[in-house]
C-alpha positions, 0 to 999 in steps of 0.5 A: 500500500502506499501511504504516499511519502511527504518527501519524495521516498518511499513511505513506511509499509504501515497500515494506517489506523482505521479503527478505534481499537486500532488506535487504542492498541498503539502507545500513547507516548509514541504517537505524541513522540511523532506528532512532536516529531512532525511539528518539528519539520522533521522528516517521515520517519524511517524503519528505526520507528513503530506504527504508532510514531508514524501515526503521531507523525502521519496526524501532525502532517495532516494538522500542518497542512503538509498532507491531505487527509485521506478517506482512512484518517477522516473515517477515524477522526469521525469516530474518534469524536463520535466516541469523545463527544459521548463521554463528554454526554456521560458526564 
């Protein structure tokens, strides 16, 4: 599959997050490692890093305008706040 790559090579063989179990499974700490990673400028990371950094990177470079948010992403940000915003009704 390919994720497309912000900076002309190729992108990491991972499968975007989909599901909200998905996302519950990566680790917290490294999405924001990533997310922080994006925000730096730095590039797409390469095989020394996990899903859940590219992930956090993938949702920094969505953020920043630097790439365009595919079908996958919106379905999960969709679901995401779907789930949120019912939490926030349980209060």
């Amino acid at each position: 599959m390919d994720n497309g790559s912000a900076i002309g090579v190729p992108a990491m063989n991972f499968e975007p997050v989909a599901t909200l179990e998905d996302l519950d499974s990566l680790d917290e700490q490294d999405i924001i490692a990533g997310y922080r990673s994006a925000a730096r400028g730095d590039p797409e990371p390469g095989a020394n890093r996990g899903r859940a950094f590219w992930h956090g990177w993938r949702c920094g470079m969505f953020d920043l305008g630097e790439l365009k948010p595919d079908v996958t992403h919106r379905n999960l940000v969709a679901l995401y706040l779907g789930r949120e915003r019912g939490r926030l009704k349980g209060q």
